[in-house]
C-alpha positions in Angstrom: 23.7 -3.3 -48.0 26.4 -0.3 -48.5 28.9 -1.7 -51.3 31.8 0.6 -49.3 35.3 -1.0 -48.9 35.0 -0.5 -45.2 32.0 -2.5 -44.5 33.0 -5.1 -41.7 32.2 -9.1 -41.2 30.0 -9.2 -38.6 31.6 -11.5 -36.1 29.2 -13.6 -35.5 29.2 -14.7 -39.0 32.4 -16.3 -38.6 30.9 -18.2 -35.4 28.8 -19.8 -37.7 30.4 -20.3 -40.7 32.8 -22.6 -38.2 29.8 -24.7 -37.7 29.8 -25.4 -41.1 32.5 -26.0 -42.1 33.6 -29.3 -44.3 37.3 -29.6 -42.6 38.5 -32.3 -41.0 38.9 -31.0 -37.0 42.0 -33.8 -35.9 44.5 -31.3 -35.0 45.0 -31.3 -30.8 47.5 -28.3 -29.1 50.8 -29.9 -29.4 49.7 -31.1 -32.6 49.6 -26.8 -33.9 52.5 -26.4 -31.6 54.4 -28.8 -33.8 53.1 -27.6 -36.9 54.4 -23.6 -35.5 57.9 -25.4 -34.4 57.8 -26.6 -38.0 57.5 -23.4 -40.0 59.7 -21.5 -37.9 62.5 -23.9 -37.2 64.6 -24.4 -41.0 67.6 -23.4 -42.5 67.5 -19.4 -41.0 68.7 -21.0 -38.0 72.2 -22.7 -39.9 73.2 -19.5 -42.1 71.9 -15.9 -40.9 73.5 -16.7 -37.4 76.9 -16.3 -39.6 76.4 -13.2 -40.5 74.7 -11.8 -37.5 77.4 -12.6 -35.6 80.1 -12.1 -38.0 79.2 -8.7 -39.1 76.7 -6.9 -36.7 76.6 -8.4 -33.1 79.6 -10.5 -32.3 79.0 -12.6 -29.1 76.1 -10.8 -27.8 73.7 -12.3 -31.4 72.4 -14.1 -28.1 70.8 -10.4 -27.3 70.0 -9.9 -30.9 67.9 -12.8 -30.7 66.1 -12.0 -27.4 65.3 -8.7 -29.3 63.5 -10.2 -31.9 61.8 -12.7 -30.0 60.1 -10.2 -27.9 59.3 -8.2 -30.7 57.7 -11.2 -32.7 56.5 -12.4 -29.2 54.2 -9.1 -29.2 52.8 -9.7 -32.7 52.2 -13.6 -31.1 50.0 -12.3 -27.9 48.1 -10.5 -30.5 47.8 -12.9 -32.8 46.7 -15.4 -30.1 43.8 -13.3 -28.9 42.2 -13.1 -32.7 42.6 -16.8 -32.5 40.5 -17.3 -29.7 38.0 -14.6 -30.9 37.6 -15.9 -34.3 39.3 -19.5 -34.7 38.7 -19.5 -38.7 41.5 -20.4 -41.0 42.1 -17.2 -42.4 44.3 -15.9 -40.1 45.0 -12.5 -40.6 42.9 -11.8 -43.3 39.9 -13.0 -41.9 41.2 -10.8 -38.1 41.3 -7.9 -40.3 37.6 -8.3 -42.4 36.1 -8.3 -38.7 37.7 -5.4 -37.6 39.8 -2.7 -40.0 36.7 -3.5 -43.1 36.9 -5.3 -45.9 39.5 -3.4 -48.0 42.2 -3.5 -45.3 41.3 -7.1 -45.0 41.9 -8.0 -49.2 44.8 -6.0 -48.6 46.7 -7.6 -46.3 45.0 -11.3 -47.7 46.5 -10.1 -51.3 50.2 -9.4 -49.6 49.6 -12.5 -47.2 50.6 -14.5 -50.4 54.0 -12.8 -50.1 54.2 -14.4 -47.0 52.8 -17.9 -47.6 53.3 -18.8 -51.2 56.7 -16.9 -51.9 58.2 -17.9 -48.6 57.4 -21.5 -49.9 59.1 -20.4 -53.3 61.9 -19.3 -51.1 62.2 -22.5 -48.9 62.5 -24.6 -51.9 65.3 -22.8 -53.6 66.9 -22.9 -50.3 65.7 -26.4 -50.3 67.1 -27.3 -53.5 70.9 -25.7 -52.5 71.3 -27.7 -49.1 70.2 -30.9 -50.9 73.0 -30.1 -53.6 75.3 -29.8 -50.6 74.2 -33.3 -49.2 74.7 -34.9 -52.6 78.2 -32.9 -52.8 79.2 -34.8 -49.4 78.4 -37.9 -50.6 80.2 -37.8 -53.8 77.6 -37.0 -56.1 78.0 -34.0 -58.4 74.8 -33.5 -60.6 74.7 -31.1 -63.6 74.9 -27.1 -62.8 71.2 -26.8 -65.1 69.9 -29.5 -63.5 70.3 -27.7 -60.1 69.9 -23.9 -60.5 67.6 -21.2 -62.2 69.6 -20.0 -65.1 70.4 -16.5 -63.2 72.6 -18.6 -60.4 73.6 -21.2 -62.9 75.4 -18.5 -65.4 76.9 -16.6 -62.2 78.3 -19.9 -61.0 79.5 -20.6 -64.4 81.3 -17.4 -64.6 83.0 -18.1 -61.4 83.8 -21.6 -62.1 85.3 -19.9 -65.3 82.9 -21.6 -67.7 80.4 -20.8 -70.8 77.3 -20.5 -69.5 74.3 -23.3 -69.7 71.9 -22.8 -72.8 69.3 -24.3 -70.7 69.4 -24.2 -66.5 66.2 -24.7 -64.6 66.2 -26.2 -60.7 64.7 -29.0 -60.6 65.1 -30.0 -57.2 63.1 -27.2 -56.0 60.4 -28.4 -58.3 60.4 -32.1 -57.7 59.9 -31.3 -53.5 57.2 -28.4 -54.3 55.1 -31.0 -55.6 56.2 -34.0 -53.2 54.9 -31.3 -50.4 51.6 -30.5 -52.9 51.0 -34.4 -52.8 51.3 -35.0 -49.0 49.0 -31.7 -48.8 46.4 -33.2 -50.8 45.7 -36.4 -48.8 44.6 -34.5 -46.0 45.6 -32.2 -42.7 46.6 -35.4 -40.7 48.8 -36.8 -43.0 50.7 -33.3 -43.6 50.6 -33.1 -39.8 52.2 -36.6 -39.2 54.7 -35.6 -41.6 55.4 -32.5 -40.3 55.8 -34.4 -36.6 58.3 -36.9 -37.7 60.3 -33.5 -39.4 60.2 -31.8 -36.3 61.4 -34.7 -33.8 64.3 -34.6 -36.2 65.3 -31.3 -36.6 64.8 -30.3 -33.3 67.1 -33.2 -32.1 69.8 -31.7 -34.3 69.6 -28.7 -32.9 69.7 -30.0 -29.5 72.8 -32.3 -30.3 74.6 -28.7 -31.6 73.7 -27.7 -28.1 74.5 -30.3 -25.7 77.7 -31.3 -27.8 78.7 -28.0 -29.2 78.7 -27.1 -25.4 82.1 -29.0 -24.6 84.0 -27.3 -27.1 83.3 -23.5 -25.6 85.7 -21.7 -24.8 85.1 -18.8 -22.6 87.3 -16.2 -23.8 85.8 -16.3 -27.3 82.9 -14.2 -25.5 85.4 -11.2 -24.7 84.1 -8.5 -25.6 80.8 -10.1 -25.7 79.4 -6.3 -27.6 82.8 -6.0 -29.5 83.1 -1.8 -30.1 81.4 0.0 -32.6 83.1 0.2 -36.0 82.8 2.5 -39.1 84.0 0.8 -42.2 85.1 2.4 -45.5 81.5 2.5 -47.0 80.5 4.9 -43.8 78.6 1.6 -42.4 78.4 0.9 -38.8 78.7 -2.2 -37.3 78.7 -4.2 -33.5 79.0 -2.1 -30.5 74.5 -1.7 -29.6 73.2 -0.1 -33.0 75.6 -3.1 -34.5 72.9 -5.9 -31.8 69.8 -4.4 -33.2 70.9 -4.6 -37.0 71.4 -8.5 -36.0 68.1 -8.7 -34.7 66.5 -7.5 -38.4 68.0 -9.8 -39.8 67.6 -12.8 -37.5 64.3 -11.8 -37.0 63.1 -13.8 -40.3 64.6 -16.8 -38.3 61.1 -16.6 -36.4 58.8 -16.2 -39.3 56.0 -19.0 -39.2 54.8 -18.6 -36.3 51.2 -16.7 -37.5 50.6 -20.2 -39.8 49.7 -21.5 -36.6 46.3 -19.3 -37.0 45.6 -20.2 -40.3 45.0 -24.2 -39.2 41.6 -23.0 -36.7 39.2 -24.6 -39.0 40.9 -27.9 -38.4 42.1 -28.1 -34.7 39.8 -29.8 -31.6 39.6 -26.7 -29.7 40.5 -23.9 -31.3 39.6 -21.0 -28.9 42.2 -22.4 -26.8 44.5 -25.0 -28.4 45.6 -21.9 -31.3 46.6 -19.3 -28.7 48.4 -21.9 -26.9 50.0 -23.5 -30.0 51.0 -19.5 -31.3 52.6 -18.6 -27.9 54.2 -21.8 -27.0 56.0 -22.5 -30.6 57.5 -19.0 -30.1 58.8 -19.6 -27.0 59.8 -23.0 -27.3 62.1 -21.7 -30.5 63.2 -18.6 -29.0 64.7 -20.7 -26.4 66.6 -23.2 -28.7 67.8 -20.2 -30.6 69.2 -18.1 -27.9 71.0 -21.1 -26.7 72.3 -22.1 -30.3 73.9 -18.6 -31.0 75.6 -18.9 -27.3 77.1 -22.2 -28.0 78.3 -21.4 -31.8 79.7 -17.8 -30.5 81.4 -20.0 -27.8 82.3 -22.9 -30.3 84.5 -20.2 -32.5 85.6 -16.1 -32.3 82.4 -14.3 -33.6 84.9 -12.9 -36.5 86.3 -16.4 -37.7 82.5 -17.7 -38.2 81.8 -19.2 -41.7 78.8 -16.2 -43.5 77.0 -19.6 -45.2 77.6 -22.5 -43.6 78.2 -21.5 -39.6 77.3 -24.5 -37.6 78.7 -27.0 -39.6 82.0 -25.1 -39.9 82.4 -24.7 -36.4 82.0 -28.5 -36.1 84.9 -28.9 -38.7 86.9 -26.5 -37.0 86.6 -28.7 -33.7 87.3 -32.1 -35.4 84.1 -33.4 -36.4 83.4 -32.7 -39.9 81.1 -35.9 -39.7 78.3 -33.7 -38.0 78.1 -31.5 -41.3 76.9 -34.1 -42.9 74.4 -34.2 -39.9 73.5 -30.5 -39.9 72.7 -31.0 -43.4 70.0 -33.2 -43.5 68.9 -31.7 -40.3 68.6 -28.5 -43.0 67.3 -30.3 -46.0 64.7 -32.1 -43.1 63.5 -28.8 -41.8 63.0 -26.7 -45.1 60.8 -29.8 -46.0 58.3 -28.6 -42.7 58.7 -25.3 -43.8 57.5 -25.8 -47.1 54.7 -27.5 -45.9 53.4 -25.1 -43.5 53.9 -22.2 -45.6 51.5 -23.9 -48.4 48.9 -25.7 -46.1 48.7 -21.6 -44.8 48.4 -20.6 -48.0 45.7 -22.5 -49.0 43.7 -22.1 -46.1 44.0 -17.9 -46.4 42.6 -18.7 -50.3 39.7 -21.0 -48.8 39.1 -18.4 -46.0 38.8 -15.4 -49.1 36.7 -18.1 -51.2 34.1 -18.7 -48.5 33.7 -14.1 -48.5 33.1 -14.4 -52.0 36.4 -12.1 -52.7 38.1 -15.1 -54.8 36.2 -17.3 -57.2 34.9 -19.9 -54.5 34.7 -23.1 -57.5 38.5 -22.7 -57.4 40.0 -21.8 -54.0 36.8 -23.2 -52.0 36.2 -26.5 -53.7 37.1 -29.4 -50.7 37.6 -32.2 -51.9 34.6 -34.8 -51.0 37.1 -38.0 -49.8 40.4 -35.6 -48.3 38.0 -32.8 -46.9 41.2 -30.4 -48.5 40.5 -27.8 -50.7 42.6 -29.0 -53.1 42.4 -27.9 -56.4 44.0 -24.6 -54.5 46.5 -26.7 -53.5 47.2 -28.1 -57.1 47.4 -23.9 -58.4 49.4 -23.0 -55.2 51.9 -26.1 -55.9 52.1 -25.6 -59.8 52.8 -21.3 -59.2 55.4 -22.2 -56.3 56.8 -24.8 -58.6 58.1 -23.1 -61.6 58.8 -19.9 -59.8 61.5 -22.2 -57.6 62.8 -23.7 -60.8 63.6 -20.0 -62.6 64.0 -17.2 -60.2 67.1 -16.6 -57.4 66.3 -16.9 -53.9 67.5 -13.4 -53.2 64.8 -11.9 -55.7 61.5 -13.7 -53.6 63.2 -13.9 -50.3 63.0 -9.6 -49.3 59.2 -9.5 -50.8 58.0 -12.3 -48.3 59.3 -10.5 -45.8 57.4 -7.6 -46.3 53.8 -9.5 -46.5 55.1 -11.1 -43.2 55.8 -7.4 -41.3 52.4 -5.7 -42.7 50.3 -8.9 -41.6 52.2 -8.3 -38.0 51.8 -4.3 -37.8 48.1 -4.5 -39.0 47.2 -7.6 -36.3 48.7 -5.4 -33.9 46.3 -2.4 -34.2 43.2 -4.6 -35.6 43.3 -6.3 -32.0 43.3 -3.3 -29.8 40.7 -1.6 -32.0 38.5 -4.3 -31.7 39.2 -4.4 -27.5 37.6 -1.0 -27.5 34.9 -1.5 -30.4 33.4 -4.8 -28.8 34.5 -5.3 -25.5 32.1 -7.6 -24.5 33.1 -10.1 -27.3 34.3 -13.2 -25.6 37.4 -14.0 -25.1 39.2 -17.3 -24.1 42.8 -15.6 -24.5 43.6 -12.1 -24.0 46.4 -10.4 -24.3 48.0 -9.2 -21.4 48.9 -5.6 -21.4 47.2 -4.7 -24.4 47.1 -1.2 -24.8 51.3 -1.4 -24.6 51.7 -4.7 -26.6 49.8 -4.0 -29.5 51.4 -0.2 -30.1 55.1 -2.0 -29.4 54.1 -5.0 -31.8 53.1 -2.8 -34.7 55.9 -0.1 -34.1 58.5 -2.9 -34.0 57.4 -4.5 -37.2 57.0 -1.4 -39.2 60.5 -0.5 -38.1 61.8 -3.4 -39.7 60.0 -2.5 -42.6 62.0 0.6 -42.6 65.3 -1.2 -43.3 64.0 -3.4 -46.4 65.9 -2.2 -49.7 64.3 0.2 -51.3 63.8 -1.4 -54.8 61.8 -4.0 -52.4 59.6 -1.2 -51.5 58.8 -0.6 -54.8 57.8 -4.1 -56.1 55.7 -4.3 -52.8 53.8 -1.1 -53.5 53.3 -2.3 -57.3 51.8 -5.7 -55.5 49.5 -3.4 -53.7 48.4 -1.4 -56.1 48.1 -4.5 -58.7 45.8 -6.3 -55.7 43.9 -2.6 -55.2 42.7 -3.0 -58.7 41.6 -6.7 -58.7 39.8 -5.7 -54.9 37.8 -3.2 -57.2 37.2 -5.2 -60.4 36.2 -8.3 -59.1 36.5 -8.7 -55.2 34.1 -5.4 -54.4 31.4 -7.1 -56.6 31.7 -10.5 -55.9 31.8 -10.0 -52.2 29.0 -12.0 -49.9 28.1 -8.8 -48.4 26.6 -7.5 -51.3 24.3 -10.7 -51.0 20.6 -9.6 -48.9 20.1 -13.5 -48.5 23.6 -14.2 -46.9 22.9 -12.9 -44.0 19.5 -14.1 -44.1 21.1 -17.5 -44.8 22.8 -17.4 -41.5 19.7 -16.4 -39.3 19.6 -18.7 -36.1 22.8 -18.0 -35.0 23.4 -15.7 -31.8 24.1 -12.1 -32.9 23.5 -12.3 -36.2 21.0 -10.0 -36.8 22.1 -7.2 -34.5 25.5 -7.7 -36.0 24.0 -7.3 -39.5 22.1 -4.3 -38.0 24.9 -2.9 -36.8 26.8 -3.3 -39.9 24.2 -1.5 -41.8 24.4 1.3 -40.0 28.0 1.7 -40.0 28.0 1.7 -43.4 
């Protein structure tokens, strides 16, 4: 067989490599739905509403947030026909090896750990800084090297007018990194009876902001609901509609998670139909609760008075009930924890689904453990990396680069779906997007506009990822790849389509 980087996974490969697989199928629709609510639901929804409002949209973030929920909700439809394609756990990655060829695929599996595992880092220096702030409220005040890399704890020194730590690392963001790796480890349905118990929490929180946040609106703080457009002093614009669609970049990241959904097929009931409904409804079900939040805060307090890092709970102080900070807080430190969790299980699952194509070193990232059915010395590596990358670096350095994994991942789904509508249109299909040949187009146009507003010393780091991940493709991923293997298709014989779809392959290439 060809050894060129275009070569395609014949789909009917993945049809029966789900037969085989070792995972543990216990995960039911609302079960995914729950574990979608969980990785999109954390602590975006409590600070970039701040300065959304404060700085870009004023009352109308509610629009801001419709914006990017349609936007994501296009990458979600085409996300959710993959699914029901090919339910394998390696989401993207595994969409892509089917469709664009197997370079576009290790591409966007290599940049998927921008996504996954730094989000996770991200999440648990977030983590770390909202459990400071709970211990703060309670009247405990740790050491500032105990709780921050030494980057944040020197700049906080400085401010506090202080020498610097010798030694700072943030151990809080460790400690939960491997409290998450643990709960991983034991298996899918304890992470996803954790991850339940999370949710019912955090989503109650958010609805008590709602339904008690609601009696403190005052009308007039939505006039003007799109305040006018203002040029500051740096040449910047800001509110009026250019103002709305900057708030929707950046609220946008509020509704990353969603796509982990499609990384947990190898271990749902149903998942030609229980993944596209899990991928869809999470979406919704958060787009909802966030539209409604951003109406009731904007009502709560005048858009320009909103606290940048703490926004609900201020507004709850400024309305006499600084008690429910307290209650937004562990509503915070709650919901990272799901994050976390979601963002690592993903991870590890895009690593197995890479393993079992032979493009990472399958006694390491495919190795399931015989009693857990986890593959979990992956989980071990992806918990030690996430661990003392948390404990060193600043949130702001990991934060932008996950982004970026998260928006190629989105523009490439959006173009792999369509061209496989018109390559194989007899494939079936459970779920299909509605629309198509408009959705996909808008979902990857939307997402690689975003990426046009990312910094561009971002840019930079992500193309050095790239390239980095280009060179290991070609070292050791070309090589090592199953389709260089004449008995691995051979190995698969018996299984509808296989050989024309090897035939076909062959001749492609």
């Amino acid at each position: 067989m060809s050894k060129s980087p275009w070569r395609k996974k014949p789909i009917s490969a993945y049809q029966a490599e789900m037969k085989k697989s070792e995972l543990n199928r216990v995960l039911g629709r609302w079960g995914l739905t729950s574990l979608g609510i969980g990785a999109i639901i954390g602590g975006g929804i409590f600070t970039l509403t701040g300065i959304a409002a404060h700085d870009h949209a004023g009352p109308a973030l509610a629009l801001s947030f419709v914006i990017a929920g349609v936007g994501c909700l296009f990458a979600s439809l085409c996300y959710a026909e993959f699914s029901s394609v090919l339910p394998v756990e390696g989401s993207a990655y595994a969409y892509s090896y089917g469709t664009m060829g197997e370079i576009f695929a290790w591409i966007i599996g290599w940049n998927l750990i921008l996504e996954y595992m730094m989000g996770a880092t991200t999440v648990a220096v977030a983590w770390s800084g909202y459990f400071e702030k709970l211990l703060h409220q309670n009247g405990i005040d740790p050491p500032m090297w105990l709780m921050n890399d030494p980057v944040t704890a020197a700049e906080k020194a400085a401010d506090a007018g202080v020498a610097a730590p010798a030694f700072a690392f943030n151990l809080p963001a460790l400690l939960i990194t491997w409290v998450v790796t643990s709960i991983l480890i034991k298996g899918i349905k304890e992470a996803a009876k954790t991850n339940n118990l999370i949710v019912i929490l955090k989503v109650a929180v958010v609805l008590f902001v709602i339904f008690v946040g609601f009696f403190f609106i005052d009308t007039d703080n939505y006039t003007p609901f799109i305040p006018e457009q203002v040029i500051d002093d740096t040449g910047k614009s800001h509110f009026g509609w250019s103002g709305v669609i900057t708030a929707a970049t950046i609220v946008f990241f509020a509704y990353i998670g969603f796509d982990a959904v499609s990384t947990q097929a190898g271990e749902a009931k149903n998942p030609k139909k229980d993944v596209p409904f899990a991928i869809v409804m999470s979406l919704v079900i958060c787009t909802i609760l966030y539209i409604i939040v951003s109406l009731v805060l904007t009502g709560m307090v005048k858009y320009n008075q909103l606290d940048l890092k703490a926004p609900v709970a201020s507004a709850f102080e400024g309305v006499g009930m600084p008690w429910a900070t307290v209650l937004i807080t562990i509503a915070a430190v709650a919901g990272l924890t799901s994050v976390m969790l979601v963002m690592m299980l993903g991870q590890t699952r895009i690593f197995l689904g890479m393993a079992k194509d032979g493009l990472l070193p399958p006694k390491i990232f495919g190795k399931i453990h015989p009693k857990y059915k986890t593959p979990y010395i992956s989980t071990i590596l992806v918990g030690l990396v996430v661990s003392i990358v948390a404990a060193v670096t600043p949130i702001d350095k990991v934060s932008e680069m996950c982004s970026m994994g998260t928006l190629l991942a989105f523009s490439m789904i959006s173009i792999a779906v369509v061209v496989l509508r018109v390559k194989q249109p007899n494939l079936e299909r459970p779920f299909k997007t509605p629309a198509l040949f408009i959705i996909g187009p808008l979902g990857a146009l939307f997402n690689i506009g975003l990426m046009y507003f990312v910094r561009p010393e971002t840019w930079v780091a992500f193309l050095i990822w790239t390239g980095l991940g280009v060179v290991v493709y070609f070292l050791y991923s070309r090589r090592k790849s199953n389709l260089n293997d004449p008995n691995y298709l051979a190995s698969l014989k018996g299984h509808d389509g296989i050989v024309e779809a090897s035939e076909n392959l062959t001749k492609e290439d």
